[in-house]
C-alpha positions as CSV (number, residue, x, y, z in Angstrom):
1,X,24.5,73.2,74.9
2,X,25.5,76.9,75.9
3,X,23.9,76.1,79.2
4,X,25.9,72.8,79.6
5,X,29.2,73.9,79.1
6,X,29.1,76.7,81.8
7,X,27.5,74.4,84.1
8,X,30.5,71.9,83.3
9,X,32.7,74.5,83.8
10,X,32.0,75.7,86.8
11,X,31.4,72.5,89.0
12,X,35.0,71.8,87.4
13,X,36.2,75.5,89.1
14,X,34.8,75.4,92.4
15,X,36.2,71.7,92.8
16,X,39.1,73.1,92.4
17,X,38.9,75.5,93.9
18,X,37.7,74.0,97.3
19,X,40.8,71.0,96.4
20,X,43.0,74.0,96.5
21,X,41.9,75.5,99.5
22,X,43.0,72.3,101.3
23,X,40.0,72.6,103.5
24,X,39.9,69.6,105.8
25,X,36.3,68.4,104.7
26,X,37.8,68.1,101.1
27,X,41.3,66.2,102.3
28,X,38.7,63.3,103.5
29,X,36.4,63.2,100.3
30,X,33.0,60.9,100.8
31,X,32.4,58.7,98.0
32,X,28.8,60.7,98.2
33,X,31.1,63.9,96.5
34,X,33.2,62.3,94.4
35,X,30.3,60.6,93.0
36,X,28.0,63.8,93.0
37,X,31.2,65.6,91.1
38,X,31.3,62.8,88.5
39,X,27.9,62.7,87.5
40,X,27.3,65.8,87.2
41,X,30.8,66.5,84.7
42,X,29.7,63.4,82.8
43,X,26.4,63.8,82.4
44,X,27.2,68.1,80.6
45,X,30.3,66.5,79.1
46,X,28.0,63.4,77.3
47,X,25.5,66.0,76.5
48,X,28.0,68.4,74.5
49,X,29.5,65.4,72.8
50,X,26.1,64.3,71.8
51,X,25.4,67.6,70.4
52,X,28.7,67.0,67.8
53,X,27.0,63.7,66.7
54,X,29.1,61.5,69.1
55,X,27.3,58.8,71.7
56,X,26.9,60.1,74.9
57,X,28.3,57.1,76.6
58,X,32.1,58.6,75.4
59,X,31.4,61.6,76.8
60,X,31.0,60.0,80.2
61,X,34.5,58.1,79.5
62,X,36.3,61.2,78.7
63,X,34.9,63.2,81.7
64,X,36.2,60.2,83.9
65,X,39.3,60.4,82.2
66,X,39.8,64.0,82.0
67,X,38.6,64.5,86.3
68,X,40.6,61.5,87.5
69,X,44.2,60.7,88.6
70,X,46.0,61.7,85.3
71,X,44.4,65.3,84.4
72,X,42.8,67.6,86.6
73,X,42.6,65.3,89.7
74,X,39.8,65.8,90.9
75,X,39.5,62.2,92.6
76,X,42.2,59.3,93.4
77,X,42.1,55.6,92.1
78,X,41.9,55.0,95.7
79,X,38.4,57.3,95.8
80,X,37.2,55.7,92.7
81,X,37.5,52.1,94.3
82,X,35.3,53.0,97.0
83,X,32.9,53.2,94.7
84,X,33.0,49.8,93.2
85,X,29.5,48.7,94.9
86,X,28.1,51.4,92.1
87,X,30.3,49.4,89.5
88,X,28.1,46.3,90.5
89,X,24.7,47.8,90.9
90,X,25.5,49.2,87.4
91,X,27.2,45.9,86.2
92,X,23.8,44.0,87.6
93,X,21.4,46.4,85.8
94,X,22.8,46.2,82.2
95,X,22.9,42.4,82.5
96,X,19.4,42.1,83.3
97,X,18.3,44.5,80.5
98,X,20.4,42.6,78.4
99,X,18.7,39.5,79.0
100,X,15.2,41.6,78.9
101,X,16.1,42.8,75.3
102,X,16.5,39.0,73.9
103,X,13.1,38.1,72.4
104,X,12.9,34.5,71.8
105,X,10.8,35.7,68.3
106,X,13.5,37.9,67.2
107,X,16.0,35.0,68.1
108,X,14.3,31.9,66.6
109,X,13.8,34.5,63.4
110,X,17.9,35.4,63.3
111,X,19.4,31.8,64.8
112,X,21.0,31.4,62.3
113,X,22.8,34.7,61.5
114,X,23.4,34.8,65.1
115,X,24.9,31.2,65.4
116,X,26.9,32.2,61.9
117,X,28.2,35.4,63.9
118,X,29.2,34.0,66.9
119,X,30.9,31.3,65.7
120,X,32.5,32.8,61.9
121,X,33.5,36.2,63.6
122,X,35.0,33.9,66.4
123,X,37.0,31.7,64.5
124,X,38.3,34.6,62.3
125,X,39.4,36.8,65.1
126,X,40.7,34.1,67.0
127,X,42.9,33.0,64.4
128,X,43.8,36.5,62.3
129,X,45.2,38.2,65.7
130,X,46.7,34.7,66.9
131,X,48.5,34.3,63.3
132,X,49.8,38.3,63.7
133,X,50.9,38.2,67.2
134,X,52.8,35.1,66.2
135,X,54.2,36.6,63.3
136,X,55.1,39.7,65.5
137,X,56.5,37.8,68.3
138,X,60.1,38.2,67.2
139,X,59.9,42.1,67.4
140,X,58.0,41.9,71.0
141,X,60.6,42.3,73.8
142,X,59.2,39.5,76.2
143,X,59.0,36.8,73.4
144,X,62.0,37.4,71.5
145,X,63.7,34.8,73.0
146,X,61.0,32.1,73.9
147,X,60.6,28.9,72.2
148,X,58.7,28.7,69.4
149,X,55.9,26.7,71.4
150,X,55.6,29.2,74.0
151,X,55.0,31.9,71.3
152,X,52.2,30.7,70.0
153,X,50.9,29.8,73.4
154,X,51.1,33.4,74.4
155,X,49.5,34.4,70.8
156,X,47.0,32.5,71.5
157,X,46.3,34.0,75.0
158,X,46.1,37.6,72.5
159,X,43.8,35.2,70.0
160,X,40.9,34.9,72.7
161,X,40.6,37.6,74.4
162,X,40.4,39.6,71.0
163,X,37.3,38.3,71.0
164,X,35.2,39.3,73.5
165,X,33.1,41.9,73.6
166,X,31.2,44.4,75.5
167,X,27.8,44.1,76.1
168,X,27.4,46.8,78.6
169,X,28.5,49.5,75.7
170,X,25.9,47.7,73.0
171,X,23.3,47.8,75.8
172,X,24.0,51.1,76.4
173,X,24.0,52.8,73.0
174,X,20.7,50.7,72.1
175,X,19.3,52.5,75.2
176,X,20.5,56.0,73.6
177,X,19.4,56.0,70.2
178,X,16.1,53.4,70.9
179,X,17.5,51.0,68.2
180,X,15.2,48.7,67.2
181,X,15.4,46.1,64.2
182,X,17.1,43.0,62.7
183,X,20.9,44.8,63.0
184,X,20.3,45.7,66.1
185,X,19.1,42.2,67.4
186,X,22.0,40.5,65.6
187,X,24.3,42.8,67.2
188,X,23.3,42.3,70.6
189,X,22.2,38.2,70.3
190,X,25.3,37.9,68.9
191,X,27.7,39.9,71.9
192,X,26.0,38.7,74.7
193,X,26.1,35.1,73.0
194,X,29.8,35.4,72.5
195,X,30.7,36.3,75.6
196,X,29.1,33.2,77.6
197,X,30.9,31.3,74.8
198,X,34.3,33.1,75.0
199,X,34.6,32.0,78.7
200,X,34.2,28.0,77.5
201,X,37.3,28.6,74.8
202,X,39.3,31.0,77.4
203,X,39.3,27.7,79.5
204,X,40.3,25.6,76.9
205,X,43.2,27.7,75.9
206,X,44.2,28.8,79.3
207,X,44.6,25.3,80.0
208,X,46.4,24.2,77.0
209,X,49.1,27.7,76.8
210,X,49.9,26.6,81.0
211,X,50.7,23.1,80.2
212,X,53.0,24.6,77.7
213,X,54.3,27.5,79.6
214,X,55.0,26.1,82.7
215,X,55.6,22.4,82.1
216,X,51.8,21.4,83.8
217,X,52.0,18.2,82.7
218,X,48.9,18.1,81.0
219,X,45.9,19.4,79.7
220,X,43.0,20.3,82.7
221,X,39.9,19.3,80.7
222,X,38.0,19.4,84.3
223,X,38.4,23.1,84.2
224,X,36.4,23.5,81.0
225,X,33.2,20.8,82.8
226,X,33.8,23.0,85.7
227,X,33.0,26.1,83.7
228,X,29.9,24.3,81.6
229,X,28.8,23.1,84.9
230,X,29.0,27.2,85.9
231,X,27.1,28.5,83.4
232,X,24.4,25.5,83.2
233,X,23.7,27.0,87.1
234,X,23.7,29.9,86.4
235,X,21.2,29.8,83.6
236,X,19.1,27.6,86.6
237,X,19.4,30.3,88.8
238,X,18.6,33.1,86.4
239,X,15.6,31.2,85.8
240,X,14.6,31.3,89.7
241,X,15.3,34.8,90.1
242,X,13.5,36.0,87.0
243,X,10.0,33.9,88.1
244,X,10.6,36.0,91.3
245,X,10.9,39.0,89.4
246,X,7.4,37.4,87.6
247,X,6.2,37.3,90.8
248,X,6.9,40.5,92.4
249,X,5.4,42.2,89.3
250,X,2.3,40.1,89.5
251,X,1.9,41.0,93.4
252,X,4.0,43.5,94.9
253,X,3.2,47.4,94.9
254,X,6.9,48.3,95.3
255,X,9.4,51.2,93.3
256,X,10.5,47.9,90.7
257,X,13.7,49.0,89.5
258,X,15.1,49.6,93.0
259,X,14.3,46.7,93.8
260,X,15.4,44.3,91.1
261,X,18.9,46.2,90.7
262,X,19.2,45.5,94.3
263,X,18.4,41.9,93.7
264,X,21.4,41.4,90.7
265,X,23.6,43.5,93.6
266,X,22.7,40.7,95.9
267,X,23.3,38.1,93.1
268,X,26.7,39.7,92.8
269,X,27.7,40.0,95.9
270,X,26.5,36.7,96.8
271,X,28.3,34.6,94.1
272,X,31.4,36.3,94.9
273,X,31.2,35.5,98.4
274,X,29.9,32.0,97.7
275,X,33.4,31.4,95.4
276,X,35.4,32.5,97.6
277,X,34.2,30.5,100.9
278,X,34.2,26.9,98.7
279,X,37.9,28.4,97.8
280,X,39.0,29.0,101.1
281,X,37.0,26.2,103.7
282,X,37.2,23.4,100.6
283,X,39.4,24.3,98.0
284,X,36.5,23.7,95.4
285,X,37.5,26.3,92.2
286,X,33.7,27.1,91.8
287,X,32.2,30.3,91.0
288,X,28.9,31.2,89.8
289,X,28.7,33.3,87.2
290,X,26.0,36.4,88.4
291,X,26.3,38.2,85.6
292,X,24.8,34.9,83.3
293,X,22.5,34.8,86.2
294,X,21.1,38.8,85.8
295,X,21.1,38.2,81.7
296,X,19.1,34.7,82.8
297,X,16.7,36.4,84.8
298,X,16.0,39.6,82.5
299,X,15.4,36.6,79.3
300,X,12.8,34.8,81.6
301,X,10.9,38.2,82.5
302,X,10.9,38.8,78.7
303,X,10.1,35.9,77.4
304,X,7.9,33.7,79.9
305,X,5.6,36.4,81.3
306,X,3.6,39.4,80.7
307,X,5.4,42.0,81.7
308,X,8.7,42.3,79.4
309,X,7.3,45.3,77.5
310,X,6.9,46.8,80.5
311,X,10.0,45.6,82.7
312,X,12.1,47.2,79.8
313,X,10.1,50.5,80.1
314,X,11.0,50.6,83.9
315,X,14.4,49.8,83.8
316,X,14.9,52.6,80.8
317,X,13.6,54.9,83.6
318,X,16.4,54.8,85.4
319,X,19.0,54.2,83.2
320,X,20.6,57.4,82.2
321,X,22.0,58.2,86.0
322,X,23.3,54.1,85.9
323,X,24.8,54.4,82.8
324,X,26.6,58.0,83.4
325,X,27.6,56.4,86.9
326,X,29.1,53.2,85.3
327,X,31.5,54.8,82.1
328,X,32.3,57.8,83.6
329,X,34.2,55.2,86.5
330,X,35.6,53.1,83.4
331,X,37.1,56.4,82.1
332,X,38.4,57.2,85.5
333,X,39.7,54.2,86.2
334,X,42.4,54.1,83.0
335,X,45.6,54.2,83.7
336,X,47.5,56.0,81.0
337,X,50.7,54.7,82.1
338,X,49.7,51.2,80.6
339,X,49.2,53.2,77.2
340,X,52.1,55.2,77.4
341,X,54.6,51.3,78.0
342,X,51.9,49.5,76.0
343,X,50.4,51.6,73.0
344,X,52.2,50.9,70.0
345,X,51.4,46.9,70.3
346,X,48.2,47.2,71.6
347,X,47.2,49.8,68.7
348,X,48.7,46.5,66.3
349,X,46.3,44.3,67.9
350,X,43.4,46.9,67.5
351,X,44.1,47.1,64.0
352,X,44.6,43.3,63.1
353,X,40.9,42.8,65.4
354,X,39.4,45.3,63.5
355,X,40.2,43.9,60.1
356,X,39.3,40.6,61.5
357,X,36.1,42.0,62.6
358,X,35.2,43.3,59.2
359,X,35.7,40.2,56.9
360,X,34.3,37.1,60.0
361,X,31.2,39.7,60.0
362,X,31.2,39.8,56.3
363,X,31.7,36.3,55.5
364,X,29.1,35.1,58.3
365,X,26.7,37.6,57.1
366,X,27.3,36.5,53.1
367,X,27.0,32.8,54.7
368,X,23.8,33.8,56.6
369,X,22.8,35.2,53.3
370,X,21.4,38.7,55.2
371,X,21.1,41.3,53.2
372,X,24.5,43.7,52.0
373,X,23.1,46.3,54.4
374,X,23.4,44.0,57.3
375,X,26.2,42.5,56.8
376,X,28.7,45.0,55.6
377,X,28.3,46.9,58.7
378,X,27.8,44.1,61.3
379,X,31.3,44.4,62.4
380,X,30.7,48.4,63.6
381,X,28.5,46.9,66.4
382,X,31.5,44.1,67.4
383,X,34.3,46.6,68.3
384,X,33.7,47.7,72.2
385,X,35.6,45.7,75.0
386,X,35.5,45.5,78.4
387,X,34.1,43.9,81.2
388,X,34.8,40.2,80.5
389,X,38.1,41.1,78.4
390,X,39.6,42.7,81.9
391,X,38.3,39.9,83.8
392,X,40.0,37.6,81.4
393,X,43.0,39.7,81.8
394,X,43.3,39.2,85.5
395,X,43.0,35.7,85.1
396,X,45.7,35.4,83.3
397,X,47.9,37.4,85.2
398,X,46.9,35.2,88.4
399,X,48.6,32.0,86.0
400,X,51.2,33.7,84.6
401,X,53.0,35.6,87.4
402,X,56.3,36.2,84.9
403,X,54.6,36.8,81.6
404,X,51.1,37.7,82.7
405,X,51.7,41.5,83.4
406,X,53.7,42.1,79.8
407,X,50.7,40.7,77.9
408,X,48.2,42.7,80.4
409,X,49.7,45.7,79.2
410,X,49.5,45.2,75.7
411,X,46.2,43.7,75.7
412,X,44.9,46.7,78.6
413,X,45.9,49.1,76.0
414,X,44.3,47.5,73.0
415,X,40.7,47.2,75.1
416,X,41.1,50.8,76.2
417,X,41.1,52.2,72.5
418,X,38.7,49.7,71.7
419,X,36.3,50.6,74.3
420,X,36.7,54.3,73.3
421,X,35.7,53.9,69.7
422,X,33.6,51.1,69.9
423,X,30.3,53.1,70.7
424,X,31.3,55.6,68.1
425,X,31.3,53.0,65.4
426,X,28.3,51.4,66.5
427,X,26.4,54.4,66.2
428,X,27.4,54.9,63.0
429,X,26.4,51.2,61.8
430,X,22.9,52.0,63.6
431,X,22.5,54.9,61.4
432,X,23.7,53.4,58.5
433,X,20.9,51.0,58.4
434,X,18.4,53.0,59.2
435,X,17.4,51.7,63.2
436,X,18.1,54.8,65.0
437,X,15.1,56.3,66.9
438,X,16.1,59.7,68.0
């Protein structure tokens, strides 16, 4: 650890040095430096952490945080978003472990604690930080002097998007400690299944809070078949893409991971170029979903071939330098002036989620009859938030020009604590009952 922190210290002091210098190489950083600087900070800082009984995956948040725009500025926002292609490579990788860690033995043997946690710790959440935002709404500056109506249209806005999750984070501290076991497969069956599910009731409310909000006219139910009709091809092409993968292991002699995380990058890219061109020629509001498709491909690998033993091994390989790339640019990219305007609500809405979080998980685990073990510490594993929940986020701003930023704030602060102490608390529920392999 010794060894660590002096490392840590001193790539921090010679970046600083060379910043303050103002040598002309430094005033035009490469994304190759920044990156290089990042990794290596993250990786001493998630090592120290570790050391203190703390996942490593918050070191690498903090060392974002603490080198980025806000601190020592050691990098820009503008920096960080030329790195964004890494955010998808890294984005594409965890989906398609994520998919590779589903076994269809584990899930037909937990469907129904699974299908009790998706749905009881959905309903609960929903409706327990709906009810409170409601019930808050009078003391909120921005609703104080809407109609009742609109109120709980925005509360419900807060409702769904307190309950998605983080599957990235659950991937990554399974990765970490080598969990293995019926909590750990709940947990993660559960997240991922959530969050294809969340996008079905985002649409649903979305469409419902801008009929009310801005006088619509009506209900767009197409938007939620649009959505099914999404995911439904994207599970198709998931399909596709992980036979390929079948394939290439079956008869290509190539380096496997570079490949296949090159693949989702393509997927990515692909489906967000593909959205946007039947947006812009057609006017067509379709977008594949690539992340569904990655998750897809990784399930097929694992469970309709030989090799998903194997194509888990692979990708572990590589995962520490993908992992340490991907939080330590979520930790950089937080803006602390959205907690400094937004903290006090959004640390309200953390605590009302985490209570909810703690009895859905307990009653859907009593209701799954699982054993106390399981379910009194389910909910540790349900706390992290992030990709989908910012995504939602946008979304919402895009409908809501007026409103949309004032609940972006609140909720971005709420999803920035939760994504801080959500891998914390999931390690501790891994330990608790016993599936830690470190």
């Amino acid at each position: 650890m010794i060894l660590r922190t002096i490392a840590l210290s001193l790539v921090i002091a010679a970046t600083l040095l060379v910043k303050n210098l103002g040598l002309d190489f430094y005033r035009e950083t490469c994304p190759a430096l920044v990156l290089g600087i990042m990794l290596l900070c993250s990786y001493c800082l998630g090592f120290i952490l570790e050391k203190k009984g703390l996942p490593r995956i918050v070191g690498y948040i903090f060392a974002g945080l603490l080198m980025g725009p806000f601190f020592l500025k050691l990098y820009t926002f503008a920096e960080i978003r030329n790195l964004n292609f890494i955010n998808k490579l890294a984005l594409a990788f965890i989906a398609l472990c994520a998919g590779g860690e589903l076994r269809l033995a584990s899930i037909r043997k937990l469907l129904k604690s699974i299908t009790y946690y998706m749905f009881g710790v959905t309903i609960v959440v929903f409706i327990g930080t709906t009810l409170a935002v409601f019930f808050l709404s009078t003391f909120i500056p921005f609703m104080t002097d809407l109609a009742i109506p609109l109120r709980f249209a925005i509360s419900c806005i807060f409702g769904t998007i307190a309950v998605a999750r983080s599957p990235s984070s659950t991937i990554a501290i399974i990765s970490e400690t080598k969990a293995k076991g019926p909590y750990t497969d709940i947990v993660l069956s559960a997240t991922i299944a959530t969050d294809v599910f969340i996008i079905i009731l985002f649409a649903i409310v979305i469409s419902i809070s801008q009929a009310i909000i801005l006088g619509s006219g009506g209900i767009k139910l197409s938007l939620v078949s649009s959505l099914s009709f999404e995911i439904a091809a994207a599970f198709l092409i998931g399909f596709l893409l992980g036979k390929f993968i079948v394939f290439l292991l079956d008869k290509a002699h190539v380096e496997f991971p570079v490949i296949i995380i090159a693949m989702g990058f393509v997927v990515i890219e692909f489906s967000h170029f593909f959205g946007d061109y039947l947006q812009e020629a057609h006017e067509i509001g379709l977008e594949l979903q690539p992340l569904l498709i990655c998750m897809a491909a990784g399930f097929t690998v694992q469970n309709y071939s030989e090799h998903g033993q194997g194509f888990l091994e692979r990708m572990d390989r590589v995962s520490m330098p993908i992992y340490i790339a991907f939080f330590s640019m979520t930790g950089a990219s937080i803006d602390l002036n959205v907690l400094r305007t937004g903290w006090l609500l959004g640390l309200i809405v953390v605590a009302v989620r985490l209570i909810s979080l703690y009895f859905g998980s307990y009653i859907s685990g009593r209701l799954a009859k699982n054993e106390p073990i399981l379910y009194k510490n389910t909910w540790l594993g349900f706390i992290t938030q992030a990709g989908v929940s910012l995504g939602l986020l946008i979304e919402v701003t895009r409908r809501f020009s007026d409103l949309g930023p004032y609940i972006q704030t609140i909720l971005a602060a709420s999803i920035i604590i939760n994504q801080v102490i959500g891998p914390v608390a999931f390690k501790v529920g891994l330990k608790k009952v016993g599936e830690t392999n470190v």
